[in-house]
C-alpha positions in Angstrom: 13.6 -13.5 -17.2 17.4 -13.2 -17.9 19.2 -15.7 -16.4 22.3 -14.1 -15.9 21.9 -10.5 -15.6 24.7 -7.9 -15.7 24.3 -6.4 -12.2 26.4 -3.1 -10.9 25.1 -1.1 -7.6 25.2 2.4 -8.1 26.6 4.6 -5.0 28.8 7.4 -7.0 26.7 10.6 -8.5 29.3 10.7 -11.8 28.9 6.9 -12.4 25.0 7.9 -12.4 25.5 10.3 -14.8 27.1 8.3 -17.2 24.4 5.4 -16.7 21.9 8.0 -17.2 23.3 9.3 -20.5 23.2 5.2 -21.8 19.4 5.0 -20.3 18.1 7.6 -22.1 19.0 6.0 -25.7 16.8 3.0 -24.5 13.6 3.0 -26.3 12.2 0.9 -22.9 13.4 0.4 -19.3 12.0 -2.0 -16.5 11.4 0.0 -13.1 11.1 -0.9 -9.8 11.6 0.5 -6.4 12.3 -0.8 -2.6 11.6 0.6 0.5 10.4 0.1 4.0 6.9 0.0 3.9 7.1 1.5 0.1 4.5 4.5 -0.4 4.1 8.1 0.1 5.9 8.2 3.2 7.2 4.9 4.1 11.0 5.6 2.5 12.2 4.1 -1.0 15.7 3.0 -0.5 16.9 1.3 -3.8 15.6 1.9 -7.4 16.2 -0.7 -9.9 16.8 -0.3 -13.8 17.0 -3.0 -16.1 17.7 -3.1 -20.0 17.0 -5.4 -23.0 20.2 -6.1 -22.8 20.2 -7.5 -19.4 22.3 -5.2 -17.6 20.7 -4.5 -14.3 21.5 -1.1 -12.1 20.7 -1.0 -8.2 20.7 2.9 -7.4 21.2 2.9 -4.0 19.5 5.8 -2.6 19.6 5.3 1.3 23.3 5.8 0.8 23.3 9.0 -2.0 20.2 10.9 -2.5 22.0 13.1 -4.4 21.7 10.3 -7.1 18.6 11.7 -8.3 19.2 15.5 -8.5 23.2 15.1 -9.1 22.9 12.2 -11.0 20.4 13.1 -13.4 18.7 9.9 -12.3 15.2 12.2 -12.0 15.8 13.2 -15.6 15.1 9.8 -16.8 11.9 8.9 -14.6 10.7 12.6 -16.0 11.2 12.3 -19.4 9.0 11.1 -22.5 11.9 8.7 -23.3 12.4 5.7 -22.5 9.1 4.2 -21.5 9.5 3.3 -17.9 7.9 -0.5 -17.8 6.6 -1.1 -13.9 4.6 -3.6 -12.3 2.0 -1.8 -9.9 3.6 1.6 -10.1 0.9 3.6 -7.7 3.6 2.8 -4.9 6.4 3.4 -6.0 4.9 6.4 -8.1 3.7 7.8 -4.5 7.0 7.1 -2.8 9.1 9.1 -6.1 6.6 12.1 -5.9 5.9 12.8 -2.0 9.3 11.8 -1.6 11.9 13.5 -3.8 9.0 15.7 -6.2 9.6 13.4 -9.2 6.6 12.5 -11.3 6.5 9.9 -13.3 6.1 10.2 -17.3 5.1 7.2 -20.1 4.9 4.9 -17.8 4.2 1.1 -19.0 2.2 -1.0 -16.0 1.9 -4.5 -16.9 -0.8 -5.1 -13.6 -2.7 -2.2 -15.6 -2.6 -3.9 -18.9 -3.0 -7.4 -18.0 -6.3 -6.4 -16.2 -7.5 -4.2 -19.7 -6.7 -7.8 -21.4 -8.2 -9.4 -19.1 -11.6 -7.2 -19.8 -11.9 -8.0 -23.2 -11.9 -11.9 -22.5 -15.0 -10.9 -20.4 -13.9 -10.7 -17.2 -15.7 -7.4 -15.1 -14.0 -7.5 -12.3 -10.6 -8.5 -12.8 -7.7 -9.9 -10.4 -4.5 -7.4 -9.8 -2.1 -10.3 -10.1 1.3 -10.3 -8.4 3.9 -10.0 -11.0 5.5 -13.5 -11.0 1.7 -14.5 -12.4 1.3 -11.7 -15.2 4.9 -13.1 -16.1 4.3 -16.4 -16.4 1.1 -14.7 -18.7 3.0 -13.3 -21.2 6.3 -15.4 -20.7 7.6 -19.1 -21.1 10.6 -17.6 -20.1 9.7 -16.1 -17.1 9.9 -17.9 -13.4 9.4 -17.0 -10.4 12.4 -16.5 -7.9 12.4 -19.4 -5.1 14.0 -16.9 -2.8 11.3 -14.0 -3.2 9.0 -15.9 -0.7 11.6 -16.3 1.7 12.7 -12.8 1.7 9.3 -11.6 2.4 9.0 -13.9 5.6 12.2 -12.3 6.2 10.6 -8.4 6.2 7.5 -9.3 7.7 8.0 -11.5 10.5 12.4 -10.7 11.2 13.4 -7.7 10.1 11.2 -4.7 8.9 13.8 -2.4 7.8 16.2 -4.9 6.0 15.9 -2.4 2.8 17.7 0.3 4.5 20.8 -2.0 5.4 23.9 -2.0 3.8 25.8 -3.1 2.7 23.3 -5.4 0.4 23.2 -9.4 1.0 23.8 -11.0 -2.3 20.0 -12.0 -1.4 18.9 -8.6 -1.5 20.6 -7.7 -4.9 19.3 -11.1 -6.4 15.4 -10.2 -5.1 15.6 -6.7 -6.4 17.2 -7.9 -9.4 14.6 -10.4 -10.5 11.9 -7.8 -10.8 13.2 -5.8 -13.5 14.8 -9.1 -15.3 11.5 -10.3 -15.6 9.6 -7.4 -17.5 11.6 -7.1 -20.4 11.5 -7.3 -23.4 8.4 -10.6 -24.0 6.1 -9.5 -21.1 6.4 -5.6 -22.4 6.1 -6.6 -26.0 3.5 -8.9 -25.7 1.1 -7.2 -23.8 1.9 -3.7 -26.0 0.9 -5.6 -29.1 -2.3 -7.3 -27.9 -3.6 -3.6 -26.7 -2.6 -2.2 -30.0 -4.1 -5.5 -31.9 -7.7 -4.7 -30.1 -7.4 -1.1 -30.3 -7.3 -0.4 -26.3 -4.2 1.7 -26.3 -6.3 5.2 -25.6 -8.1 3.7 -23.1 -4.7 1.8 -21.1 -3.1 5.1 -21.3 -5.9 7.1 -19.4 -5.9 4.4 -16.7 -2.1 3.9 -16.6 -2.1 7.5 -16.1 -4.6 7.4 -13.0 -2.8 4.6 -11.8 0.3 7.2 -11.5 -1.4 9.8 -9.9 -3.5 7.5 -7.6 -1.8 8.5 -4.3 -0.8 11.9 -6.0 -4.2 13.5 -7.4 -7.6 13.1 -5.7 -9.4 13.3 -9.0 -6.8 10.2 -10.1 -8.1 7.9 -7.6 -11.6 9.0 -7.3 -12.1 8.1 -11.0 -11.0 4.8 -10.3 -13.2 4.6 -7.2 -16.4 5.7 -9.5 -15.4 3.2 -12.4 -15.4 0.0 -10.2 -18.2 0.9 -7.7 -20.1 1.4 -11.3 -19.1 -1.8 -12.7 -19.5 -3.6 -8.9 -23.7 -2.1 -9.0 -23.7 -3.3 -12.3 -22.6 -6.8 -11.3 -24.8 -6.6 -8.2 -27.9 -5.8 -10.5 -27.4 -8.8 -12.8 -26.9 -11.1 -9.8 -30.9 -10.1 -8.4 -32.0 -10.7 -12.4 -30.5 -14.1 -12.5 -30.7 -15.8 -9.3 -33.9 -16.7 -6.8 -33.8 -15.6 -3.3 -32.7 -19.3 -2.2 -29.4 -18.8 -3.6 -26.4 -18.3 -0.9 -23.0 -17.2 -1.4 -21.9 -20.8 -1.3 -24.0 -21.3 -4.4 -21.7 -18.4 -6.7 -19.3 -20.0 -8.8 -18.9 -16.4 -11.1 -15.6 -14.8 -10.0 -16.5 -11.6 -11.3 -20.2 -12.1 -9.0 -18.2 -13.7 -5.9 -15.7 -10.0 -6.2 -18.9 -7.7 -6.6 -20.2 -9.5 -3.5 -17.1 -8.8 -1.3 -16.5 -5.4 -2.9 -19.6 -4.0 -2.2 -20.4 -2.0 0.7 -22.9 -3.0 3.4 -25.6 -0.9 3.6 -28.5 -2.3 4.7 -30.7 0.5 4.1 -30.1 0.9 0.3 -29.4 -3.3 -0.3 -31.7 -5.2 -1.1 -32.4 -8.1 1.2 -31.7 -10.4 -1.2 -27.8 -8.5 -1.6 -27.7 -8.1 2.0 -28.3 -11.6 2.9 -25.4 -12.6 0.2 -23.0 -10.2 1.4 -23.8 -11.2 5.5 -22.6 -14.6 3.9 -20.1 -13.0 2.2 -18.5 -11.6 5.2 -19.1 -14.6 7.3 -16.8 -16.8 4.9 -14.0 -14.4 5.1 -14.1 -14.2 8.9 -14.0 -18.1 8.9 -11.2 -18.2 6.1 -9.0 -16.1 8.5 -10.3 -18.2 11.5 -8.9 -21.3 9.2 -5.8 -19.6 8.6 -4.6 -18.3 12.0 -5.9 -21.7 13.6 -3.5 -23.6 11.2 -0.9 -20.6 11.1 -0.9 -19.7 14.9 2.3 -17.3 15.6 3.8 -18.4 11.9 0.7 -16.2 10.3 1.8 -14.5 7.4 0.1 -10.9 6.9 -0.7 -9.4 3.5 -0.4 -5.8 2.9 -3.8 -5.1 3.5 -5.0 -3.4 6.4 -7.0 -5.3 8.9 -9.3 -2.5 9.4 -12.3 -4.3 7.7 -12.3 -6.7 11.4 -12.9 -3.2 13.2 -15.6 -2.2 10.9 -17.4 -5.1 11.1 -17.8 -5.0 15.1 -20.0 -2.2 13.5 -22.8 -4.7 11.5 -25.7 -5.8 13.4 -25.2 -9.3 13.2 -23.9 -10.5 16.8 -21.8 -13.6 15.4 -19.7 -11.4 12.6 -19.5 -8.8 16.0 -18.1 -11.5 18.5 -16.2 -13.0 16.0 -14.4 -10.0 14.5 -13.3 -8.8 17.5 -12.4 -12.2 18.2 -10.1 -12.4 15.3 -8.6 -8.6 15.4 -7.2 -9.5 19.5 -6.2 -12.2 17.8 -3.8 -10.5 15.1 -3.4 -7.8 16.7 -1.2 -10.1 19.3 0.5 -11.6 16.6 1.3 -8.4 15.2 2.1 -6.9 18.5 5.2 -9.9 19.1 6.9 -9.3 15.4 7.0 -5.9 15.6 9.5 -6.2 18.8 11.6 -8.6 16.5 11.4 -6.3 13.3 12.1 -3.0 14.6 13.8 -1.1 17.3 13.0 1.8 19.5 14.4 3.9 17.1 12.2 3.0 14.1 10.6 5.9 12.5 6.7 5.5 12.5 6.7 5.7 8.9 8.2 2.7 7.9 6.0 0.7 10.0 2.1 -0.5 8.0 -1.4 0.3 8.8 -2.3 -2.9 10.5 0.5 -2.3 13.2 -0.7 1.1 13.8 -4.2 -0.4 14.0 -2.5 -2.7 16.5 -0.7 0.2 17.9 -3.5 2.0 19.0 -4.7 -0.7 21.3 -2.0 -0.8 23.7 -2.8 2.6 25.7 0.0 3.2 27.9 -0.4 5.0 31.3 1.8 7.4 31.3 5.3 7.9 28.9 7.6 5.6 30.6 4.8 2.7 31.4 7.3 0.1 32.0 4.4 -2.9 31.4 5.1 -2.2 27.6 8.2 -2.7 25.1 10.2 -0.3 24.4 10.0 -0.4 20.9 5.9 -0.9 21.6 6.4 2.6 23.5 8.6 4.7 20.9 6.4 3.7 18.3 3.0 4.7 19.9 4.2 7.9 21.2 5.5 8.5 17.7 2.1 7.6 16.1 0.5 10.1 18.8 2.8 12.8 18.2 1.8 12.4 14.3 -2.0 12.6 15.2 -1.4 15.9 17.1 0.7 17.5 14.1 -2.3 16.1 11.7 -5.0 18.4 14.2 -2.4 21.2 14.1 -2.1 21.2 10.1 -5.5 20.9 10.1 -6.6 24.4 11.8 -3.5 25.7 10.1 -5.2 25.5 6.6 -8.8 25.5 7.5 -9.0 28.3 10.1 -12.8 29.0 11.0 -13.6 26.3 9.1 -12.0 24.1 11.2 -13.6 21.4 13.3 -13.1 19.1 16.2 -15.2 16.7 18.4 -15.7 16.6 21.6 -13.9 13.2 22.6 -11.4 14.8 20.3 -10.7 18.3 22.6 -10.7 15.6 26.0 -7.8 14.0 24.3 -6.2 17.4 23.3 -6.6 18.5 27.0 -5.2 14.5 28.2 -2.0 15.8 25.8 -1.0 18.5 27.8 -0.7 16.5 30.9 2.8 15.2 32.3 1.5 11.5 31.3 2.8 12.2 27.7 6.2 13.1 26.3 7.0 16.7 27.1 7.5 17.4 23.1 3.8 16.0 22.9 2.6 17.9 25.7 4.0 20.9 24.7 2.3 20.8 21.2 -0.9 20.5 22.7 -0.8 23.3 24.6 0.2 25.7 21.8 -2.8 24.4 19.7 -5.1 24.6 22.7 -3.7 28.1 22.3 -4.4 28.7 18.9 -7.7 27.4 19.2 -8.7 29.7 21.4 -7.3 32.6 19.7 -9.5 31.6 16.6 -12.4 30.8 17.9 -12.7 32.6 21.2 -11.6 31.0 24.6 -13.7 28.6 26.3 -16.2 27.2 23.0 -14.2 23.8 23.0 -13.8 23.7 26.5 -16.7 24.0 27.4 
């Protein structure tokens, strides 16, 4: 990681241009992207470059879109040359495409790579490690930034739309800075030669590819899907071959056995009871870890960015403890989640930017009518928001499928509860039109009925 690295925020489209024209001499680039909730629709707001040479260019893109278009900036992130080096580009990959229609090309991700490497050590199910780890990897030089830790406290507990502000904190610039610092050239070069020393280039590229197109290209992400489930049975089978039935979770000391375990679906019908019995434990030591966590954590819990639907699903499972206790644990969050969301945002928040486990969260609170004056405001805008965005889902919906289309029951009750004066008018008055249209394709009166 440079120590010292050059760093000038880009605002004006003909300073862009003129970085561009430099950029695209560079044989490699480090990328990286920040947004508010970062992905196909939560809104990128800064795009870093860095260089060999350590300079480091902050686009800023909440204040001049036209940076991309303008400024040539999508030229670059298009091109063959240079090869953009990422860390975990699927987001930022999803947020450039849905976003602003720029696909990525030779793209260079060093979570892909590492986990390739990390294959032909032996390893089946390998760890996505977070980039300050694969750094350290492939790096003496590389450490991670004290202030990174902070900063994410910052987003997810204070304030959840601190990428969009401007003018940037000196904080901001030295967190967005870091990432792209830290990628080039020894992390890049090193992990490039060990592929090409053990002949895995071919194969990196196809995944590095998929890893792109993951939130862009069904196909992308269902081969990815296929590959692990087959390598997760495969794990599974050799766990039955190698251990009696006595064995518990507890016992597994494998971490590529312990992942297959988690990773695995529960299906009791097609498990067998041996498998089922070690993924019942399986789930009963996460529920306890999080129990752990929030008991030592309280209000002060730190969420990752994974979703806490797995809690709902397992109210699902016929084991009465993992029932009690997941719903236990989701009230539990979903509190905790409820009370930083009224520090992070504001009644003008756009749904977009906000993540899937406060939607989940969200979803819970069930006002009475559109001005219930028991909830928060910003609780208020931002369910309303999320229910307006269900309602345009339906409509798309029978836009594209026609006849084909299909709704339940409970589903054309909440339609008809969407076109009473309990919901904003702009809600209510979408729900009538579709009501409409669904009668006009299908007839009046075969969903009311």
């Amino acid at each position: 990681m440079a120590s010292n690295p050059k760093v000038e925020i880009i605002t004006e489209t003909d300073r862009c241009l003129r970085i561009v024209e430099h950029l695209s001499e560079c044989d490699f680039i480090a990328l990286d992207a920040e947004g508010i909730n970062l992905g196909k629709e939560g809104p990128l707001t800064l795009l870093q470059i860095g260089t060999v040479d350590d300079n480091v260019y902050l686009f800023d893109i909440v204040t001049n879109k036209d940076l991309f278009r303008k400024g040539k900036l999508e030229d670059i992130l298009q091109s063959d040359k240079p090869v953009k080096v990422i860390h975990a580009c699927a987001g930022d990959s999803a947020a450039l495409y849905h976003q602003f229609g720029i696909q990525l090309k030779n793209v260079f991700d060093t979570q892909v790579a590492n986990i390739i490497i990390e294959e032909t050590k032996g390893r089946r199910i390998p760890t996505a490690m977070k980039l300050s780890d694969v750094c350290q990897m492939y790096s003496d030089k590389a450490k991670p930034l004290d202030q990174k830790d902070l900063l994410k406290v910052k987003l997810k507990k204070e304030d959840g739309e601190l990428w969009a502000r401007r003018p940037l904190t000196a904080e901001m610039i030295e967190y967005a800075s870091n990432d792209v610092t830290a990628l080039i050239p020894t992390v890049y070069l090193n992990q490039k030669r060990i592929l090409n020393e053990k002949a895995l280039l071919a194969e990196y590229e196809k995944r590095v590819q998929d890893e792109v197109n993951y939130h862009i290209d069904d196909a992308a992400s269902q081969r990815k899907r296929i590959r692990v489930d087959g390598i997760v049975q495969s794990v599974l089978k050799d766990i039955e071959d190698k251990y009696g039935n006595d064995t518990r979770f507890q016992d597994l000391t494998d971490d590529d056995e312990i992942k297959a375990i988690q990773n695995c679906r529960y299906d009791q019908e097609i498990m067998s009871p041996f498998i089922n019995q070690l993924k019942i434990e399986s789930i009963k030591a996460r529920l306890q870890e999080l129990s752990d966590q929030l008991s030592t954590e309280g209000n002060n819990f730190l969420p990752k960015g994974q979703s806490y639907g797995y809690l709902r699903a397992y109210q699902y499972l016929p084991d009465k403890d993992i029932h009690e206790e997941a719903k236990r644990l989701q009230n539990a969050l979903e509190t905790i989640f409820l009370a930083d969301m009224v520090n992070k945002y504001s009644p003008s928040t756009n749904i977009n930017v906000i993540t899937q486990y406060e939607k989940d969260a969200l979803r819970n609170i069930r006002p009475r009518n559109k001005n219930d004056n028991r909830i928060d405001p910003v609780h208020l805008s931002l369910y309303w928001q999320m229910h307006e965005k269900d309602l345009d889902f339906e409509i798309e919906r029978l836009q594209i499928s026609g006849r084909r289309y299909n709704i339940p029951q409970g589903k054309y009750k909440w339609l008809k509860y969407n076109c009473s004066d309990n919901v904003p008018d702009e809600i209510k008055r979408k729900a009538k039109r579709h009501i409409v249209n669904l009668d006009k394709t299908f007839g009046k009166g075969k969903y009311s009925a």
